[in-house]
C-alpha positions in Angstrom: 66.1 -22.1 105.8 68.8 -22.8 103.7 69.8 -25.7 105.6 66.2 -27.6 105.1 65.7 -31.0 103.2 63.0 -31.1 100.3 61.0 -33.8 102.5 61.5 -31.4 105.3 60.6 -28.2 103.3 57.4 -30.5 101.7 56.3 -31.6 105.4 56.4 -27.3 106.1 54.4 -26.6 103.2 51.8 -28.6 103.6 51.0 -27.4 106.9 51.5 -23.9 106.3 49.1 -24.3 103.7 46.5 -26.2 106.0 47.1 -23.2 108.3 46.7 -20.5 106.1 43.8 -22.0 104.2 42.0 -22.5 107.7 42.7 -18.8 108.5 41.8 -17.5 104.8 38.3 -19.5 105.7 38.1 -18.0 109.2 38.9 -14.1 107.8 36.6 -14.0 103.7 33.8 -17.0 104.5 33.1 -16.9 108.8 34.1 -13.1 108.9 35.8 -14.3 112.5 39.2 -14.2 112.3 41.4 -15.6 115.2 44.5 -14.2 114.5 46.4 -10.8 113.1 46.7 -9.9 109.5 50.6 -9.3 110.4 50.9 -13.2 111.4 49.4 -14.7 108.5 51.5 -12.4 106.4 54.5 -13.9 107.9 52.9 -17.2 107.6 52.4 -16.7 104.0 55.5 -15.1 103.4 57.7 -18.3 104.9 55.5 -20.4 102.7 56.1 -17.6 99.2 60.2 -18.3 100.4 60.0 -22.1 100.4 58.3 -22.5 97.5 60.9 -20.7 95.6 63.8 -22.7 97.0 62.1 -25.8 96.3 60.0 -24.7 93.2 58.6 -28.1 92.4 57.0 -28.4 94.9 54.6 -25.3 94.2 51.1 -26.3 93.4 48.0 -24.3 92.0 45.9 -24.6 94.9 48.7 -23.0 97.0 47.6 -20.0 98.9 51.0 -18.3 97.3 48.7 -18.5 93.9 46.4 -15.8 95.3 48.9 -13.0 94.7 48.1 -13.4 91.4 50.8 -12.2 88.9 49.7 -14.3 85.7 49.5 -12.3 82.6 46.7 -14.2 80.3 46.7 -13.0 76.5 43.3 -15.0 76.3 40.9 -17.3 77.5 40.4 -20.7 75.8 36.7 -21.3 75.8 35.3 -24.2 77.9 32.3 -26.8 77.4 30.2 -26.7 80.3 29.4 -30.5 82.1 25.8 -29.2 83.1 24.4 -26.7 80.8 24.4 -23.3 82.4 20.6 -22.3 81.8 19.2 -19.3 83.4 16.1 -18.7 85.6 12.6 -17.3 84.0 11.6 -14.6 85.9 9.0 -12.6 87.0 8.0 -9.4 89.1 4.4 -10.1 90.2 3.4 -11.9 92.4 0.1 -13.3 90.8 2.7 -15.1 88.7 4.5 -16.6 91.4 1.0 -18.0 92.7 0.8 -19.3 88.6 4.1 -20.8 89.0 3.4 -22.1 92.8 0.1 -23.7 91.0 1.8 -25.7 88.1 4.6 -27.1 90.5 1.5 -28.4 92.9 -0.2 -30.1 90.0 3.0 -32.5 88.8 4.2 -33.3 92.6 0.9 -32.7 95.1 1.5 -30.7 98.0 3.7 -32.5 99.7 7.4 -30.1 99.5 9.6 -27.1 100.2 10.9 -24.0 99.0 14.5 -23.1 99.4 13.9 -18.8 99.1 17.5 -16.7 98.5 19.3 -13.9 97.7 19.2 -13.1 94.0 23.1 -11.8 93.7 23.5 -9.2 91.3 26.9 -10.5 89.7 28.3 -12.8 87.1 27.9 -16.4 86.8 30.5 -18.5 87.3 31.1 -22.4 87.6 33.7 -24.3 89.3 35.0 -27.9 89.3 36.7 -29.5 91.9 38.8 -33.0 91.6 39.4 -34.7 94.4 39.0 -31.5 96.9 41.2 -28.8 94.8 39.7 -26.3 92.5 40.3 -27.6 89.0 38.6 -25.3 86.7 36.2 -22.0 86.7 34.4 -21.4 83.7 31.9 -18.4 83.2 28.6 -18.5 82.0 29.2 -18.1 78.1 26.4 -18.9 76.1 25.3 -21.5 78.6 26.4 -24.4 76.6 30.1 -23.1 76.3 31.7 -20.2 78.8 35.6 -18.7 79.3 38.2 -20.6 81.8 39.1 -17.6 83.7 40.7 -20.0 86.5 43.9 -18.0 87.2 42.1 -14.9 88.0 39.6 -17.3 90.2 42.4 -18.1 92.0 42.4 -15.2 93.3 39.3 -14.4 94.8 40.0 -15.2 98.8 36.1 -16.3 99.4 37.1 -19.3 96.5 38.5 -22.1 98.6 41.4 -24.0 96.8 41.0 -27.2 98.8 38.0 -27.7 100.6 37.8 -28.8 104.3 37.1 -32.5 105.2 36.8 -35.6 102.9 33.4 -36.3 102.6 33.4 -34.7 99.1 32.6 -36.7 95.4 35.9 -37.2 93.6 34.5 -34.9 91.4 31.6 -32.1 91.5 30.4 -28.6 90.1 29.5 -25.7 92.2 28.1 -22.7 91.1 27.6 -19.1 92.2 27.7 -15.4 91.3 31.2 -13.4 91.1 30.2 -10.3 92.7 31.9 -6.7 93.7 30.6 -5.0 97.2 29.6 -1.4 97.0 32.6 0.7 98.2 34.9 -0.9 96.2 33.1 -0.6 92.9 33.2 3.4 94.2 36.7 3.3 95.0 37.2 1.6 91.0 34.6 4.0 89.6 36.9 7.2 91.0 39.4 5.4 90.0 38.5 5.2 86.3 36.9 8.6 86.3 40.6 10.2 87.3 42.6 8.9 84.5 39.7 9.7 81.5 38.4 5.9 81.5 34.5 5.8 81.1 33.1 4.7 84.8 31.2 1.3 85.0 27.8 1.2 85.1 27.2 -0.9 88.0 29.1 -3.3 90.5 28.1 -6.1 88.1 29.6 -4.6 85.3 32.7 -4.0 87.1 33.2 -7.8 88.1 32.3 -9.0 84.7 35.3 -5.9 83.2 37.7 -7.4 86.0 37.2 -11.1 86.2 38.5 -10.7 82.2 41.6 -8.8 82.8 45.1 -10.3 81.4 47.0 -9.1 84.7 45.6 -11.8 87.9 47.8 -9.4 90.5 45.1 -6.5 89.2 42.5 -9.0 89.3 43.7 -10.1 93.4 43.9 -6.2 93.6 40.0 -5.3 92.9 39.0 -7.7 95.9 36.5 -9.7 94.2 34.0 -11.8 96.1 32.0 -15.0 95.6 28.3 -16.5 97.2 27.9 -20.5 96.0 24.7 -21.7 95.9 24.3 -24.7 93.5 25.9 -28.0 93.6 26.2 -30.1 90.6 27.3 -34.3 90.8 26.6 -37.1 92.5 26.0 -36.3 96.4 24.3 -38.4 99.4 22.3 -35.8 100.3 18.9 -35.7 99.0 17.7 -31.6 99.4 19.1 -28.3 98.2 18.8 -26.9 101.5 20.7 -29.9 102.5 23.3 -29.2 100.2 24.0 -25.9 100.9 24.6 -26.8 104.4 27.3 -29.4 103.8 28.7 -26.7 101.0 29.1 -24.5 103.8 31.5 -27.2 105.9 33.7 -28.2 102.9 34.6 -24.5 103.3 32.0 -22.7 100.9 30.6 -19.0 101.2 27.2 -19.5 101.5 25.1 -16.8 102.0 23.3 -16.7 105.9 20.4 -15.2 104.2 18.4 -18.4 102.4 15.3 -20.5 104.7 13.1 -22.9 103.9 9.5 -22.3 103.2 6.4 -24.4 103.9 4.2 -22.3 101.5 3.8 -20.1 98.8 2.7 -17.4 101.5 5.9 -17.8 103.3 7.7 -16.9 99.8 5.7 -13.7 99.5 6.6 -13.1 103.1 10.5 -13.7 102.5 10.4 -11.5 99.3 8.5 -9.2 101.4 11.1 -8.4 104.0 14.2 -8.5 101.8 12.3 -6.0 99.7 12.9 -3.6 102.8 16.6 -4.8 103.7 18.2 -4.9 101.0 19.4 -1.5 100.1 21.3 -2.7 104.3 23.6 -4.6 102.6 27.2 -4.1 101.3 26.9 -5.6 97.6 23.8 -5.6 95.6 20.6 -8.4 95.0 17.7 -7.7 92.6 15.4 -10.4 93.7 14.8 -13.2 95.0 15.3 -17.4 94.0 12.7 -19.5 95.3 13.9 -23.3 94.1 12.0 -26.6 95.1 13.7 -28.0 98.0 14.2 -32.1 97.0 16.4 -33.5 94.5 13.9 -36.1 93.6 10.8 -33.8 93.5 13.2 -31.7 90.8 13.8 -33.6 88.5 10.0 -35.1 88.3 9.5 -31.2 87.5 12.0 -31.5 84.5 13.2 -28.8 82.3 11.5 -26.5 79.5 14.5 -25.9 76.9 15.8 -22.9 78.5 15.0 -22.9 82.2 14.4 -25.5 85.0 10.8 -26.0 85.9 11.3 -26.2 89.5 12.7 -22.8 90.0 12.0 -19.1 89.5 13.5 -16.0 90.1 11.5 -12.9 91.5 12.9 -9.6 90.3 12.4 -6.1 92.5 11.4 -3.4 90.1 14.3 -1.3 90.3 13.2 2.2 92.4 11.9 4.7 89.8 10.3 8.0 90.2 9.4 10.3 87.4 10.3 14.3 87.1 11.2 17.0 84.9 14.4 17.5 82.9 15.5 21.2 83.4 18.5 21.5 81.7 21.7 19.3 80.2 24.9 20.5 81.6 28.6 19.3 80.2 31.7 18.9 83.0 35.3 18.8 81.9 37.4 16.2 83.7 41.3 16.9 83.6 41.9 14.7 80.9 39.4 16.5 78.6 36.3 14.1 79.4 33.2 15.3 78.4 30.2 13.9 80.7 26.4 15.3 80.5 24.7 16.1 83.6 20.9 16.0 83.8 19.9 18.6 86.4 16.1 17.3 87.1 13.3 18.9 89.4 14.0 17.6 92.4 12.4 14.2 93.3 12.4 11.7 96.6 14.2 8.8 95.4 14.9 5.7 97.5 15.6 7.9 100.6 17.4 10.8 98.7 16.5 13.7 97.2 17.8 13.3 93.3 18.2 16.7 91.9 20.6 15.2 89.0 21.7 12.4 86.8 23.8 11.2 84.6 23.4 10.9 80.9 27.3 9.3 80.2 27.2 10.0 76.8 25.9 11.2 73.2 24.7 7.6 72.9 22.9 7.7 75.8 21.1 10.7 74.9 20.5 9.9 71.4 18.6 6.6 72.4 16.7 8.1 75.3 15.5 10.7 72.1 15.8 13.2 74.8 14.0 16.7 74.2 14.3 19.9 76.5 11.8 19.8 79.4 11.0 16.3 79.1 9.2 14.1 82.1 11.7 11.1 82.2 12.2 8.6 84.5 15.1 8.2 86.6 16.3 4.7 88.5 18.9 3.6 91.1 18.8 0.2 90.2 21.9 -1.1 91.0 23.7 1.7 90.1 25.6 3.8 92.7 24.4 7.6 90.7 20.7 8.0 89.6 20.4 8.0 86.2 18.1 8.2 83.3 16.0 5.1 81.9 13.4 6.4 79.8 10.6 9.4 79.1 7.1 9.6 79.1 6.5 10.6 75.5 2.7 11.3 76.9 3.8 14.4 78.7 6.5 15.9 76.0 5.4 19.5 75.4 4.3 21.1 71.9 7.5 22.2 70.3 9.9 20.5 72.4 13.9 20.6 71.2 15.6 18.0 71.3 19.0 18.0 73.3 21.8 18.1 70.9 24.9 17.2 72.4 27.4 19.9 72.1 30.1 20.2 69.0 32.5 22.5 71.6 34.2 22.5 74.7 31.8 24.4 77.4 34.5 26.3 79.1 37.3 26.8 76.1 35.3 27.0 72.9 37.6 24.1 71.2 35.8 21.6 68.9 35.6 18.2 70.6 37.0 14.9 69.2 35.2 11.5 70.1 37.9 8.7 68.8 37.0 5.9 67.0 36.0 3.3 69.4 35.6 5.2 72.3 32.1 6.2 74.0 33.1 10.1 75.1 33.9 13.4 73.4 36.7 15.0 74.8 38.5 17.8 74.5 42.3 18.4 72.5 42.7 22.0 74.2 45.0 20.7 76.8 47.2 24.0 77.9 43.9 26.3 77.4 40.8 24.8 79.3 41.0 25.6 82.5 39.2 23.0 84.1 41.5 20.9 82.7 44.7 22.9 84.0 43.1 22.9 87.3 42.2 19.6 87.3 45.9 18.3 86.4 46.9 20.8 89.0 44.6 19.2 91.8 45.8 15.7 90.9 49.6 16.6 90.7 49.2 18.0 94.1 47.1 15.3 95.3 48.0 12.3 98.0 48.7 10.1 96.2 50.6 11.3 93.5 53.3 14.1 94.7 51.3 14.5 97.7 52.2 18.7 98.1 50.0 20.4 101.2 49.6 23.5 100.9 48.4 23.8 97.1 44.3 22.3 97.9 41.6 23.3 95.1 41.1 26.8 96.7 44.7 27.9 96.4 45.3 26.2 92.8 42.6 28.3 91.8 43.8 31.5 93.2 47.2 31.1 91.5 45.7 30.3 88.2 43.3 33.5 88.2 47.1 34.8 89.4 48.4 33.6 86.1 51.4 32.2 88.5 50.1 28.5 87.3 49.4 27.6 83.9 51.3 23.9 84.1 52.6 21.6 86.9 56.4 22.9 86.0 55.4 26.2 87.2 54.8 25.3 90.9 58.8 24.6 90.8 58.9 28.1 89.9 56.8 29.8 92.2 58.7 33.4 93.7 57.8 34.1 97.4 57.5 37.8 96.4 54.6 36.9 94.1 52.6 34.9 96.4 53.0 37.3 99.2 50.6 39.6 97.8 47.8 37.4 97.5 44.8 37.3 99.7 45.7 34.5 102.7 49.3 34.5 102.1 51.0 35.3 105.2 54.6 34.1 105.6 54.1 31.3 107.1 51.7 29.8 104.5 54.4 30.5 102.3 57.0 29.0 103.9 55.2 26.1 104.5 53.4 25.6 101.0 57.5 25.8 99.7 58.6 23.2 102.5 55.8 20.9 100.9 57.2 21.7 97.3 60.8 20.6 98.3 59.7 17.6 99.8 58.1 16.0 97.0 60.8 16.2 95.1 62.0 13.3 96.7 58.3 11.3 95.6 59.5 8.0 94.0 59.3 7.4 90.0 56.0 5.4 89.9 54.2 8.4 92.0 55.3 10.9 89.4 54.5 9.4 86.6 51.1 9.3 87.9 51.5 12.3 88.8 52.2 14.3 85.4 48.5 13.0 84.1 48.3 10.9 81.4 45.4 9.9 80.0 44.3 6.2 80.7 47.1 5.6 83.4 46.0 5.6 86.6 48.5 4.8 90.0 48.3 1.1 89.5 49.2 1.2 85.4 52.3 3.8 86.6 53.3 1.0 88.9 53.2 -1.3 86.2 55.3 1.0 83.5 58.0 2.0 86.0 58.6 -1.3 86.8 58.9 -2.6 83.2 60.7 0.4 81.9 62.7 1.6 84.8 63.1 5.3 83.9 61.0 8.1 81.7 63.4 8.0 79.3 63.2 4.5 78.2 59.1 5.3 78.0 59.6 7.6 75.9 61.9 5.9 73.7 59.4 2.8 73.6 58.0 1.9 70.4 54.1 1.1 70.6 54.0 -2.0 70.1 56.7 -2.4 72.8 54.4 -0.2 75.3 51.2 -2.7 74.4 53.6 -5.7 75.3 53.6 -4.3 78.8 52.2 -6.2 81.1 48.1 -5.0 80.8 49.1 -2.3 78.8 46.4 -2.6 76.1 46.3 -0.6 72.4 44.3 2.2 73.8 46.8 3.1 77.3 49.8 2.6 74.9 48.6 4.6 72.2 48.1 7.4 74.9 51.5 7.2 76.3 53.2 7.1 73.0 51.2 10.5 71.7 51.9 11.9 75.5 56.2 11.9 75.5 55.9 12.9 71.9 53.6 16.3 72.6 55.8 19.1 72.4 54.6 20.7 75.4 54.8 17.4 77.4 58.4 17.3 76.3 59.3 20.9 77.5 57.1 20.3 80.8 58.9 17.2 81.8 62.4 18.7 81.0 61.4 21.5 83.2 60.5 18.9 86.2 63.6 17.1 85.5 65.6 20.1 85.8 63.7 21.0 89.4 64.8 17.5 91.0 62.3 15.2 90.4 62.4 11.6 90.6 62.2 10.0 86.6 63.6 6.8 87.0 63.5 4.0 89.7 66.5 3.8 92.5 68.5 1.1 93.2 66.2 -0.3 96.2 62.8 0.4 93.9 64.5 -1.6 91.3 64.6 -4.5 94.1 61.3 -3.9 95.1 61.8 -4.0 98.9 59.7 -6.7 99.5 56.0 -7.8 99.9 56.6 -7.7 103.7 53.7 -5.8 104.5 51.5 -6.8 101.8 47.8 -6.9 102.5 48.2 -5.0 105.9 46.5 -1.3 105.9 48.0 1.2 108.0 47.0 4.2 109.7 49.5 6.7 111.0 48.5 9.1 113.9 50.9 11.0 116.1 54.6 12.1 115.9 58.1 9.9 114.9 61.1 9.8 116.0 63.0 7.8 113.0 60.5 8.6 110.3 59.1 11.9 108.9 55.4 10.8 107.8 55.7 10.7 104.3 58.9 8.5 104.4 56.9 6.1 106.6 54.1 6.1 104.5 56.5 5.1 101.7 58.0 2.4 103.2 54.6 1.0 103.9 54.0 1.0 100.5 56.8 0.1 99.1 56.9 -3.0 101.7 53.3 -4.0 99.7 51.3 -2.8 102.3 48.4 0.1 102.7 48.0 3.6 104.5 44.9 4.7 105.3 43.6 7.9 106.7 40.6 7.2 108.7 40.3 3.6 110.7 38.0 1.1 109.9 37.0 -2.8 110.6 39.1 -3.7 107.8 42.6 -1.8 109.4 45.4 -3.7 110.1 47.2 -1.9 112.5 47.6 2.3 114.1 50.6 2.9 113.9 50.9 5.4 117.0 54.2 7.7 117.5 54.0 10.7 120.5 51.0 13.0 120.8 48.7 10.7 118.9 44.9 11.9 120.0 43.1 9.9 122.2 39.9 9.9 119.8 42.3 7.4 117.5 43.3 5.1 120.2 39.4 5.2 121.8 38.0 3.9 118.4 41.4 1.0 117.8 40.5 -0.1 120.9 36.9 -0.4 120.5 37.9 -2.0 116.9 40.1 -4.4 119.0 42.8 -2.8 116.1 46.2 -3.9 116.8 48.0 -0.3 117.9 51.8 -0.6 117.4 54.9 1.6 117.9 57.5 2.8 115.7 60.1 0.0 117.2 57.4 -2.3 116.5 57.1 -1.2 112.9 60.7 -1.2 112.9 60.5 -5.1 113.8 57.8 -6.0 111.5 60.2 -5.0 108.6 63.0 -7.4 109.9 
């Protein structure tokens, strides 16, 4: 490559970028991808290496820009071309029949409705110039919004140049940021692990992401995007038509919109989705119904707030009504306090709810909660019931109300609630066993020192022992101690201490993970060894050098600095040092090995001759790709060694996953 001409290397790049844009399209917009995640990888990667040689001839709408990697101190707020007015709304139908009524008396009879998805998301806008994405621009105030275009950039449904040339020089399309189920569980566990309060609801979470500083964290939540209104000067004349030829210039438009003859045929859209929609992977809470011609539209006109020629109708969000037995108060590892409602159990969209959650004192304080109240609990858009309201009708004679508790349920220690944040928690750090447990369980856990042997059963067993009272201690474990507890044979022994060797050799950014701080979860540990390069310069970090981290805000670096300077974190990260534990990056970390393998998820089955599975699993990620434990549609490859089970290869095969050897592995990393 070294050898190549800049006309050469510019003639390269703009195919590679024709290629991979067509295959982004095929994979996040048709769902029918025509060729391996591997070989667009390399694709992608020979494109990431010429661009750097030849650096001028880089361009924003590059599929290289959807890494991400920006760091954006703040967004500089953005007039919008179009106002961005919202819809009115309404959740009966006699009012759709009102609105159906007035629309007939300014343009006769004579039209169509355009009914779709109502995507529960966040608004955004984008402008296109001459095909290539020029600008994305959030909803604001509706006259003015944020340009959050780098962290657009990389959402892989967003095309950066459209497809074919039939396109105005210049045109708005709009449509609704959105985050699918699993992940917003995956980012909710996240949070919840490191102490962060979880978001409410998938829309919550792409509104919190879509604003982050860091665009590689922004690429890394997997955001996605539905279009569904164009803006400009266009020769079609219909919405329906519009969306169509939205769809060609390389669009994601939603399958699920159809034109309707009637207002009866609206009703029986709304009807059906009303059924269906708990099916799908991301969230709606209605239905738009929109008159169909462009003409016909603007004859309707405007009130000051909403256009009159469309409406949105809202599903109630699923409610039942019960009886609050009791408040309960868990302990999270990092001292989060969260009420629990436990309720009379009550069918609820297909489940039986038996609890909910209350988040915080807040949250109890507005609902003016009292023991033994009939409240009403929703899922309405939210993954865990919760609590909307009470029926003040039914409270009982005498009724307390729920005070939220002053001290730590399973320690005694007076809670603190810092200034600015929404939950108690509490300071009693070596002495609350849920929170020694729970720093145990995630020490031990996967994906931070990864130990077998020492699962939530055992950790308890050796903490009623008194053998564990820290993490340090499991370095310290005697053989003659365990042997006299209940399911230790030798050979659990001699395994559990194999495990504990071997994770002594867990990189840096794993440990520091690992050890539990409060706020920094595996992706922020990432972020901090990288920067820092060891412990020790963490800890000799002054704040304001830890908030000038990359996404490191005040309240993560204010953590970390109170963390290395604890007494008792001091002594317990002396005493790991001293057993062998990785505190600072190696020489090939320091390099970062590559982003060979990035976006490609793994799963390993079977036994290797070159690799033990943990160092395999390392290289993986240290190459930028995933391991996985359980396939799936969205798995790359199975990595398959000897005596791999049959089940595993049945179900790649049947996912027509690409099943590879260790030699092949071996290859890829060439």
């Amino acid at each position: 490559m070294s050898k190549i001409s800049e006309k050469e290397a510019g003639e390269k790049i703009k195919q590679l970028t024709v290629d991979l844009n067509h295959h982004n399209y095929l994979y996040y917009v048709k769902a029918q991808p025509v060729i391996s995640d591997y070989e667009f990888d390399v694709m992608l990667q020979e494109l990431i290496a010429l661009e750097k040689q030849f650096p001028n001839l880089l361009t924003t709408e590059s599929p290289s820009q959807r890494v991400g990697g920006f760091i954006s101190k703040e967004f500089v707020t953005v007039t919008h071309s179009y106002p961005m007015m919202s819809l009115g709304n309404t959740y009966s139908e006699e009012e759709l029949r009102d609105f159906d009524e007035r629309v007939r008396k300014v343009i006769g009879s004579d039209f169509e409705y355009v009914c779709e998805l109502k995507f529960d998301g966040v608004a955004i806008g984008l402008t296109y110039q001459n095909g290539k994405l020029l600008r994305a621009v959030t909803r604001g105030d509706g006259v003015r919004g944020d340009d959050v275009t780098t962290n657009v950039r990389t959402i892989r449904s967003i095309p950066l140049s459209l497809m074919g040339n039939n396109f105005p020089d210049k045109f708005e399309i709009r449509g609704e940021i959105i985050l699918d189920k699993k992940t917003f569980e995956r980012i909710n566990a996240e949070r919840a692990d490191i102490g962060e309060t979880p978001f409410a609801n998938p829309r919550n979470s792409a509104a919190g992401t879509l604003k982050l500083q860091d665009s590689s964290e922004v690429a890394r939540r997997k955001l996605d995007c539905f279009l569904y209104a164009l803006y400009g000067d266009f020769d079609f004349s219909t919405h329906y038509d519009g969306l169509k030829m939205a769809a060609d210039w390389g669009f994601k438009i939603s399958e699920h919109y159809q034109l309707c003859k009637s207002i009866e045929d609206v009703l029986t859209f709304i009807e059906s989705w009303r059924k269906k929609r708990d099916l799908l992977p991301f969230d709606i809470d209605g239905i738009v119904i929109k008159v169909n011609n462009f003409r016909q539209q603007e004859e309707l006109g405007f009130t000051a707030k909403s256009p009159k020629w469309a409406i949105a109708y809202k599903y109630k969000a699923e409610s039942a009504s019960t009886i609050l037995n009791s408040v309960v108060y868990q302990v999270g590892r990092t001292g989060t306090i969260t009420p629990v409602a436990n309720l009379k159990p009550v069918l609820l969209a297909g489940t039986t709810v038996k609890r909910a959650s209350l988040h915080n004192a807040d949250q109890i304080q507005k609902l003016d909660l009292h023991m033994h109240d009939t409240v009403f609990v929703e899922k309405g858009g939210e993954i865990i019931p919760k609590i909307t309201g009470v029926d003040f009708s039914m409270r009982q004679a005498g009724a307390k109300p729920v005070s939220y508790i002053t001290h730590c349920p399973e320690c005694g220690t007076e809670l603190i609630r810092l200034e600015g944040e929404a939950n108690h928690y509490c300071p009693n750090e070596e002495g609350c066993p849920p929170q020694i447990k729970g720093r145990l369980v995630h020490f031990t856990s996967r994906k931070a020192m990864n130990i077998d042997g020492l699962g939530v059963e055992t950790i308890d067993q050796l903490v009623e022992a008194e053998l564990l009272k820290n993490v340090a201690d499991i370095y310290h474990l005697k053989s003659e101690k365990l042997l006299q507890l209940e399911r230790m044979g030798e050979k659990t022994v001699s395994n559990l201490f194999e495990a504990i060797e071997k994770s002594k050799q867990v990189p840096f950014e794993r440990v520091l993970f690992a050890i539990g701080i409060r706020f920094v979860g595996d992706t922020t540990a990432k972020k901090l060894a990288r920067h820092f390069g060891s412990y020790q310069k963490i800890s000799q970090a002054t704040l304001e050098e830890l908030i000038q981290t990359p996404e490191i805000g005040d309240k993560i670096a204010t953590s970390i600095f109170d963390f290395v300077r604890e007494l008792e974190n001091i002594k317990m990260v002396e005493q790991l040092q001293s057993a062998g534990l990785q505190f600072k990056l190696d020489k090939a970390a320091m390099q970062e090995a590559g982003s060979k393998l990035k976006g490609l998820s793994f799963v390993i089955t079977g036994v290797f001759q070159k690799f033990e599975r943990d160092k395999l699993k390392e290289t993986i990620e240290i190459n930028g790709g995933k391991v996985s434990g359980s396939l799936s549609s969205k798995t790359s490859y199975l990595l398959a060694g000897s005596d791999c089970g049959p089940a595993k290869l049945e179900k790649a095969e049947k996912l027509k996953i690409n099943i590879i050897s260790e030699d092949d592995f071996l290859k890829m990393l060439q």
